[in-house]
Residue, then its C-alpha position, 0 to 999 in steps of 0.5 A: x500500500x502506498x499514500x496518494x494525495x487527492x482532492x486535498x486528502x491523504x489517501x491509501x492505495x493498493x500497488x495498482x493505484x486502487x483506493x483502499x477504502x471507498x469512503x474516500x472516493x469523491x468526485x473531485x478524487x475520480x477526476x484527479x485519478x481520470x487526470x492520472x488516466x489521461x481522461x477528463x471526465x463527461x457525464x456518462x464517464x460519471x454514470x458509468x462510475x456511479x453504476x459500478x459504485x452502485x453494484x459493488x456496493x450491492x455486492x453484485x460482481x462485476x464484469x464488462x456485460x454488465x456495463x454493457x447491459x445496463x442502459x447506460x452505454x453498450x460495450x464499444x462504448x464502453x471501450x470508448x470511455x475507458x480505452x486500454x482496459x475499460x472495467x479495470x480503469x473504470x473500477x479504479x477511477x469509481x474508487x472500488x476494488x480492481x474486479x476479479x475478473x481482471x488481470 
């Protein structure tokens, strides 16, 4: 673990950069995090965010499809939003563990 400095606040990390407490997410730290990605952040990018927060929260697990099929973008869309990894960066920008089903 390490200590990251976001939106003013010390917060702890895992080595891949994932919060360690999702208490400490805000939107101010997922734009830092989105900074960090090379994204600025729009409102889908926000709804996505929020829906992962949602399910993870609801102890649901999550995958691709499941974004994919929530109404709010479809797969390519997805992959548009978040390139190079779209569950795993947009887990990690949610302030939520990175997702098993990512390596």
């Amino acid at each position: 673990m390490a200590e990251k400095n976001y939106a003013g606040k010390t917060i702890q990390v895992t080595a891949d950069g994932y919060l360690v407490n999702m208490s400490d997410w805000t939107l101010d730290v997922a734009n830092e995090l989105a900074a960090e990605a090379g994204i600025e952040l729009t409102d889908k990018h926000i709804e996505v965010l929020n829906f992962l927060r949602e399910k993870q929260a609801s102890g649901e697990t999550l995958t691709i499809r499941k974004v994919g099929k929530s109404g709010i973008v479809d797969i390519k869309g997805l992959y548009q939003l978040f390139p190079g990894g779209p569950l795993k960066i947009s887990s990690r920008l949610a302030g939520i563990p990175k997702p098993s089903s990512c390596v």
